[in-house]
KEMARDREN-779447 format. One record per residue (C-alpha): residue in one letter; z, x, y. Coordinates in steps of 0.5 Angstrom, whole numbers, plus 500, padded with zeros to 3 digits. Example, Ala and Ser with C-alpha at 12.3 -4.5 7.8 and 13.67 -1.06 7.14 Angstrom:
BEGIN
a516525491/s514527498/
***
This chain:
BEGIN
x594540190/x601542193/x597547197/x592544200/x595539203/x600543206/x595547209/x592541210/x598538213/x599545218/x592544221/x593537223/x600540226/x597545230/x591541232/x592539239/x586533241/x586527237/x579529235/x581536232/x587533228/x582527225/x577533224/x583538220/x585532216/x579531213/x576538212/x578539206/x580533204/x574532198/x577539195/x584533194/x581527193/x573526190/x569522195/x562523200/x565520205/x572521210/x573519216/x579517222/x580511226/x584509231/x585502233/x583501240/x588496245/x588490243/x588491237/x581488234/x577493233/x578500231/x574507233/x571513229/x574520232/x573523225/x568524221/x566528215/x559526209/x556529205/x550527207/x547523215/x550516216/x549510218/x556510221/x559516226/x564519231/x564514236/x562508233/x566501233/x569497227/x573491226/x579493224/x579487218/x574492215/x579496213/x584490210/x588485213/x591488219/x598484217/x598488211/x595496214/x601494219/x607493212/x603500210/x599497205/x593500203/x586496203/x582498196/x576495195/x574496188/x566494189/x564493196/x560488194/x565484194/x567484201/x564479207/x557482209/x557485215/x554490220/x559495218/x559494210/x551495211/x551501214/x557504209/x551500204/x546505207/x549510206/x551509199/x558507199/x560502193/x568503194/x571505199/x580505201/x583505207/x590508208/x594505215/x596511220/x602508222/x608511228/x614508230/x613502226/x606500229/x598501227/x594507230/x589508226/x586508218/x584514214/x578511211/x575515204/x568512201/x565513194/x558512191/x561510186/x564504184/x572504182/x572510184/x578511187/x585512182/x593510184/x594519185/x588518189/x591513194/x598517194/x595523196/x591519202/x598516203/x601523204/x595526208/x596520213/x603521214/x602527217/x596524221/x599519223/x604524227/x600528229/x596523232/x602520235/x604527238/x597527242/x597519245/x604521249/x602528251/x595525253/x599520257/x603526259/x598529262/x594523265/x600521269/x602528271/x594527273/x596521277/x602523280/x597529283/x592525285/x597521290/x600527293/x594529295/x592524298/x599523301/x597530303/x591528306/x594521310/x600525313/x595531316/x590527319/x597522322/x599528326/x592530328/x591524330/x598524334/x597532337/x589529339/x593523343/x599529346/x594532349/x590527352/x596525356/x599532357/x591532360/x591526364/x599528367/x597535369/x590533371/x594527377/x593529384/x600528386/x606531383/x610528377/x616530373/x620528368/x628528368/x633529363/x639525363/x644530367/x639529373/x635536372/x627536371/x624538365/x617538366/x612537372/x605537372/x601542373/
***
């Protein structure tokens, strides 16, 4: 166990895109824990729905990568954010549910949803499903509990440095494009020199331009 979820723990580390660390949390995840279905969300702003950026089943699903959840099917959102996992025993038992019928489809009966949280806020849930019923023991929950801990950094580490690269993105963007205003500034402003110079030296009678000393500094041609 030790060993897998440190070499869990190093791939969800070295992993750089949210996709890559959810796919490295998961991929050994049923040699730790027994289960047919794992799966990673990320709460999406607002804070009502969450989306899937990792999953990994034994067989097809009814619910994959991309797909949009309520957040309250994994839990009271009130309780994931005081780090509280959500353990359903039976999953019958909960309201139906598009999303409780494509987990029922797929032959999930109990299901757990551990809280991904970074600095004191939800992010996301590392989710685990069974085809049987109570399948789920306490060291179970524990163990998910310390696989996402370090999913939970990582994910973290991979928002900011998104939002790294996407400002660094915009702030190039504007130089370009301040760029490309000031260049067409000043051809706009040679055009217009050139104009005059044409208009001064083209005049059929002489004119000069004098400095402030009296001395002439430029006459048409």
């Amino acid at each position: 166990r030790l060993k897998l979820l440190r070499q869990t723990d190093r791939a969800i580390l070295s992993a750089r895109s949210v996709h890559e660390i959810a796919d490295a949390a998961l991929a050994r995840f049923h040699e730790i824990v027994p289960c047919q279905r794992t799966s990673v969300s990320v709460v999406e702003p607002g804070g009502v729905n969450a989306r899937l950026v990792g999953v990994l089943t034994r067989d097809g699903t009814h619910l994959g990568l991309g797909s949009r959840i309520p957040l309250g099917l994994f839990g009271d959102p009130d309780d994931l954010r005081q780090g509280r996992p959500y353990v359903v025993a039976n999953l019958a038992h909960v309201a139906d549910t598009p999303s409780r019928a494509a987990l029922e489809a797929d032959g999930i009966r109990s299901i757990v949803a551990v809280p991904l949280l970074a600095n004191g806020e939800l992010i996301g849930t590392l989710n685990l499903g069974s085809n049987e019923i109570a399948a789920f023991s306490a060291e179970h929950v524990e163990i998910a509990q310390d696989v996402a801990d370090s999913l939970a950094v990582a994910i973290r580490h991979a928002h900011l440095n998104q939002q790294v690269a996407h400002h660094a993105a915009d702030l190039e963007a504007r130089v370009v494009a301040r760029t490309a205003e000031l260049s067409e500034t000043n051809d706009r402003l040679r055009n217009s020199e050139e104009r005059v110079r044409s208009l001064y030296n083209s005049t059929p009678i002489m004119m000069h331009s004098v400095g402030e000393n009296g001395c002439i500094l430029d006459v048409n041609e």
